[in-house]
C-alpha positions in Angstrom: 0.0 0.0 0.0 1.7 3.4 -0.9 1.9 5.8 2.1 0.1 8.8 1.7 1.7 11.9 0.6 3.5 13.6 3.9 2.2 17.0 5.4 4.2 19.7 5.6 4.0 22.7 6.9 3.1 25.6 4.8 4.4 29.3 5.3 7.6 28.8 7.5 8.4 31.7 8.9 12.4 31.4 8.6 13.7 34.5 10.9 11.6 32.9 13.9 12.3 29.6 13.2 16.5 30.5 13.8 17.9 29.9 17.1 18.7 27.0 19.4 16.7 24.0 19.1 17.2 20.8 21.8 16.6 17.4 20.2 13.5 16.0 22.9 13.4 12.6 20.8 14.7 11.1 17.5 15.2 7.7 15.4 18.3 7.1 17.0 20.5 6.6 13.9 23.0 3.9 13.5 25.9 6.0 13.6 25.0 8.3 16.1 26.7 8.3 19.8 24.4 5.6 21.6 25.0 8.0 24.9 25.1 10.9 23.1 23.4 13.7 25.5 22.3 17.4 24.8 21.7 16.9 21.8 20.7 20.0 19.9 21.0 22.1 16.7 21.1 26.4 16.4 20.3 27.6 12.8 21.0 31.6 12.2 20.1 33.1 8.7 22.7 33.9 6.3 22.0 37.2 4.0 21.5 35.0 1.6 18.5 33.1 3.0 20.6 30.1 3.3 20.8 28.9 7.0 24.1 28.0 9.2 23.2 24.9 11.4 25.8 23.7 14.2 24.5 20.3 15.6 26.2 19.5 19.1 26.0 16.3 20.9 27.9 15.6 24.0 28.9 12.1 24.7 31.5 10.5 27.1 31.6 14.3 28.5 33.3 15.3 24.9 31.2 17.7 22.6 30.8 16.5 19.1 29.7 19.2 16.5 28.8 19.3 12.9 28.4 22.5 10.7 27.0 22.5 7.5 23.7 24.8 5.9 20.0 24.7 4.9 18.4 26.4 2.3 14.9 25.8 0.3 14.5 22.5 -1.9 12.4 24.3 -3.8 12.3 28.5 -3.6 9.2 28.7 -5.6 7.3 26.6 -3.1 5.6 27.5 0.4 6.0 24.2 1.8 9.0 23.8 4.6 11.0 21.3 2.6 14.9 21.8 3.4 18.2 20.5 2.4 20.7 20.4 4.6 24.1 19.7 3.3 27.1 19.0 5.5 30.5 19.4 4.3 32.3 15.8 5.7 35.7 16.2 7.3 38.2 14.6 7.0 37.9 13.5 3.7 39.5 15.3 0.9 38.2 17.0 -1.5 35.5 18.1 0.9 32.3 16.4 -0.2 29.1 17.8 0.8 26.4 15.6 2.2 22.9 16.8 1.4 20.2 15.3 3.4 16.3 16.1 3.1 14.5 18.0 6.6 10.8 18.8 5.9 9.2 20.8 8.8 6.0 18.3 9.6 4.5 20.7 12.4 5.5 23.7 14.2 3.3 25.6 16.7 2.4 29.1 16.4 4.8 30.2 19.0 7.9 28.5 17.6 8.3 26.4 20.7 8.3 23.0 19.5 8.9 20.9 15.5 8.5 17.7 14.7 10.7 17.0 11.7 11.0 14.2 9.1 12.1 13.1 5.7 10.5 11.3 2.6 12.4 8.0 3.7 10.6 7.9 6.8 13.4 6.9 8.5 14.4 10.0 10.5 12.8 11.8 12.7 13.1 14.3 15.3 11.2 16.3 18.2 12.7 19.5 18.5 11.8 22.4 21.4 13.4 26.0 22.4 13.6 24.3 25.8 15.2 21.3 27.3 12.3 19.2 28.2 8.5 19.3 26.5 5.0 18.4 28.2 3.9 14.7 27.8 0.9 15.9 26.3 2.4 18.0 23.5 5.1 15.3 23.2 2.3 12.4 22.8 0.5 15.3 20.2 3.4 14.7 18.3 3.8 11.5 18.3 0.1 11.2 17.3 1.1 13.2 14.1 4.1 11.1 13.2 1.7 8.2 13.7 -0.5 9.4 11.3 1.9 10.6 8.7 3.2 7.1 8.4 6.3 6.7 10.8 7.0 3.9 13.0 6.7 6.0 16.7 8.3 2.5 17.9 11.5 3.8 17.0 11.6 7.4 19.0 14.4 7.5 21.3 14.3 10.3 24.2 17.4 12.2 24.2 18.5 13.2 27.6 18.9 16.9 28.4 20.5 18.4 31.2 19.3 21.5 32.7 20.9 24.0 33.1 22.3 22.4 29.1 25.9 22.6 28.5 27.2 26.0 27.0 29.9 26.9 24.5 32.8 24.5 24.3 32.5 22.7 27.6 34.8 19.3 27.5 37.0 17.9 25.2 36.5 18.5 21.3 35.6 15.1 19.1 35.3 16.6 15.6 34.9 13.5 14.4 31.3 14.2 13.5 30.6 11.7 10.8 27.6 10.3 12.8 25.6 13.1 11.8 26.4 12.8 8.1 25.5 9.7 8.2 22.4 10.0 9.8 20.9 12.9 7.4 21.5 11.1 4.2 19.2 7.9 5.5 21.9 5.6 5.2 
């Protein structure tokens, strides 16, 4: 049976959707940290209308990060379908890794996302703060539900509050996890 076409959201206002995002839940991805903590993502506009994303995970006390930039699969269109491409370290040339994020809901306020990708096979719960209500957390779960994921698969990432800031611990540029994980592989 083919799934149903996904939902996304229409109108995304980019300038208030910038700023620092914590991961509350994801498809934990293969190649991710399996104790990665703190997960989260910032985005900040470029004067092109591209976005800058840093992606941060801290795991055995050292913080991982991963920079690479958004912009508009298609400009013409008002749906909140985004590339994200990643340049990989350390492989020469640099390669960039393009990986599909399409904005499934947002609330009016800009507090909380759920975001997913044609595959199906990603998916994460964002909010501006650490930790998110059961009920609006179940909410969107419901919605992934019913835009054909497999909510089985959602993994709460722990935050700590007050969350880490700037460069606390050890650097591990490594980073490849999160390459891996946006292209689906």
């Amino acid at each position: 049976m083919a799934k149903k076409q996904m939902e996304v959201v229409k109108g995304l206002d980019l300038q208030r959707y910038m700023g620092r995002w914590y991961e509350i839940a994801s498809f934990p991805s293969f190649f991710q940290p399996k104790n990665g903590v703190d997960t989260r993502a910032t985005y900040t506009l470029n004067e092109d209308g591209t976005v800058h994303v840093l992606n941060e995970t801290w795991s055995d006390g050292k913080r991982s990060s991963i920079e690479g930039s958004a912009y508009k699969a298609n400009p013409n269109s008002d749906e909140a379908k985004l590339k994200v491409k990643f340049y990989v370290p350390p492989f020469l040339p640099i390669i960039p890794v393009v990986g599909d994020y399409w904005v499934l809901f947002i609330d009016d306020e800009y507090q909380y996302a759920l975001i997913g990708q044609p595959s199906r096979k990603y998916l994460w719960i964002l909010c501006r703060r650490t930790h998110l209500d059961d009920e609006i957390y179940n909410q969107l779960v419901e919605k992934a539900k019913s835009e054909g994921y497999d909510v089985s698969k959602l993994h709460k990432t722990p935050q700590t509050d007050p969350p880490p800031e700037g460069d606390a611990g050890p650097k591990d540029t490594k980073g490849i996890w999160w390459f891996k994980s946006l292209l689906g592989k």
